[in-house]
C-alpha positions, 0 to 999 in steps of 0.5 A: 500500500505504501509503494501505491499511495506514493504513486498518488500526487494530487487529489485526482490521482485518488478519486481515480484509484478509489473509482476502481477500488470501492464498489459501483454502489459506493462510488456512484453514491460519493460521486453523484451529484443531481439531475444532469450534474452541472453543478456538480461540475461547475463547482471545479469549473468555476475555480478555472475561471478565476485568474491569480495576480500574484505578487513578487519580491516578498520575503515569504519565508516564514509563513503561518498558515493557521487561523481560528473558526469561531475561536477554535485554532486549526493549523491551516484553512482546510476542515472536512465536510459533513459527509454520510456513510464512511463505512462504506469507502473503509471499515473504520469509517468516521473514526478513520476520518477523524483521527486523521483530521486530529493528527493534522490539527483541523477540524471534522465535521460529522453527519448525523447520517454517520456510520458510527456513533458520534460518542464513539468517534469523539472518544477515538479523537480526544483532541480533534475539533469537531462540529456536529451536522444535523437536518431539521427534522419533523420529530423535534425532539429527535432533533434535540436529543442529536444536539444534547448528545453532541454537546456532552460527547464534546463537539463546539458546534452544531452545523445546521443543514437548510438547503434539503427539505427535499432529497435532490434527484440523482439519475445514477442513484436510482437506476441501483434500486437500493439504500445503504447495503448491510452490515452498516447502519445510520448509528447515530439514529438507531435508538430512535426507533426506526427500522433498518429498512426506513434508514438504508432506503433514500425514499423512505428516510426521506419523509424524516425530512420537514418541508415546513422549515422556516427561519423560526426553526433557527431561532428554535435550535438557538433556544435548546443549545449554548453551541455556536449555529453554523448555517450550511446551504446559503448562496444568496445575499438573501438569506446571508442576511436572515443568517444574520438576523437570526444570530447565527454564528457562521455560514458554510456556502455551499450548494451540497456539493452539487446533490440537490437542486441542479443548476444552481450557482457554483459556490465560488461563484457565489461567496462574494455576494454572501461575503458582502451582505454580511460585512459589519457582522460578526458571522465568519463565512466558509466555504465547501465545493469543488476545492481540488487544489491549493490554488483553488483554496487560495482564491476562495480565501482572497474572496472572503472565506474565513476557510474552506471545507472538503467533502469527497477528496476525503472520501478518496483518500479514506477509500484508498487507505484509510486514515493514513489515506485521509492524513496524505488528502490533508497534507497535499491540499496543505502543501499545495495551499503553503505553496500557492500562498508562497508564489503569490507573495503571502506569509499570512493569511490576512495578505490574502486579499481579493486583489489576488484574483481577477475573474477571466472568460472563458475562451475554449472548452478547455478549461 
């Protein structure tokens, strides 16, 4: 394995070992996005489209790449995303995650759709920071009861979803026919009565979901924890300013990684404008889509995101190796990061400015 993970330079060279090493199902699972996918796509896209105008004749050779999310310190602006079902790319599943996460001091997010137990991922990662994400469900106390247990195993944050009352339409997907294959389980939501059958399979879990959601929910969740409330899903102005209004703590842009609503605005695209509605707040603004390089990091940082966060890139690497699959993902996105900011002329994160990057049309299909 050793000899083989050398041979993977950069996060494309481990989605294409993952696509011939995990199964058909598991793959398309972590790699579909909705409908015909352009979102999915123009996540990575858009990224080419800007331009980096770096800046010479800098003394960059001492560089700190760490920074703080809601006061919590990670050593560079790279956290992982909320995503389900690790077990399926390696046995060890969240935990693998999470012990990685930990030994390169950054930040997890965990699914409530996990494949372990998040007391048990907590325990297994003592040190790590982690935030919790959950859906708004019909059954409320459901609800509370996933926060009161994040909140004793020691997780500082809850990340709230908003943008899937409705489970998006993926053509691949369908055409399997089936939910989550045995012998795993949704474990966090085991105690809660359901079957099996009503959580493996998309359709039928899907009526857990609420389509009555308003921002009153929000101002609900702020009542029954002390927890800073991260809002994931914003793309608009909008709703940048209701996430304001209704004292949230910070905002994932995010668009589900393409999963949902089909032809939406890739997020790189779209952080500029939430960054702007929220000027004069204390709200801090992340990122999550299609970040692939450190390049690509560097720019989402000169557009006014505090950091950024990767879903499928960890998945890849957790498919390949495991945790030490995970650690490597983490570590060429930071050395790709530490060298971006170098050849642009940055030692800190706060030299990263939107005068970095300039947006450029596209002139071929070649991107």
């Amino acid at each position: 394995m050793q000899q083989a993970m050398a041979a993977l330079v950069c996060i494309d060279d481990f989605e294409a070992y993952a696509r011939t090493h995990l199964s058909k199902y598991a793959f398309d699972y972590f790699s579909c996005g909705a409908q015909e996918q352009q979102t999915l796509q123009d996540n990575k896209d858009a990224f080419k489209r800007l331009r980096l105008l770096p800046r010479l004749m800098r003394d960059v050779s001492n560089r700190d790449l760490s920074t703080t999310i809601l006061g919590q310190r990670i050593s560079f602006p790279i956290a992982i995303s909320p995503t389900a079902k690790h077990c399926l790319a390696h046995p060890d599943g969240e935990i693998a995650t999470a012990k990685a996460a930990s030994s390169m001091q950054t930040g997890m997010v965990i699914s409530h759709r996990s494949t372990k137990r998040l007391e048990d991922i907590a325990v297994a990662s003592p040190e790590g920071l982690k935030w919790f994400q959950l859906n708004i469900y019909k059954d409320r106390s459901l609800v509370q009861h996933l926060i009161q247990r994040a909140e004793k195993a020691g997780y500082k944050g809850i990340v709230v979803t908003i943008d899937s009352v409705v489970i998006g339409k993926k053509y691949s997907m369908i055409r399997h026919k089936k939910g989550l294959p045995h012998p795993y389980r949704f474990e966090n939501l085991m105690e809660y009565g359901f079957t099996n059958e009503e959580l493996r399979s998309e359709s039928k879990s899907a009526r857990l979901k609420d389509e009555t959601l308003t921002w009153r929910d929000i101002d609900w969740i702020k009542s029954v924890t002390s927890l800073p409330i991260i809002l994931k899903g914003i793309l608009t102005a909008e709703d940048a300013h209701n996430a304001v209004l209704h004292k949230a703590d910070a905002i994932i842009v995010s668009n589900h990684g393409g999963r949902l609503l089909d032809g939406v605005l890739a997020t790189i695209d779209a952080l500029p404008e939430v960054v702007q509605a929220v000027r004069g707040s204390d709200i801090e603004v992340y990122l999550d889509g299609g970040i692939r390089k450190g390049t690509d990091v560097l720019k989402a940082l000169a557009l006014g995101a505090k950091a950024v966060f990767v879903g499928r890139p960890v998945l890849w690497g957790l498919a390949t190796d495991g945790e030490a699959g995970v650690k490597k993902v983490l570590q060429i996105l930071r050395d790709e990061f530490d060298i971006a900011m170098a050849l642009s002329g940055c030692k800190t994160l706060k030299e990263i400015t939107p005068d970095l990057v300039e947006r450029r049309p596209v002139i071929s299909s070649n991107l």
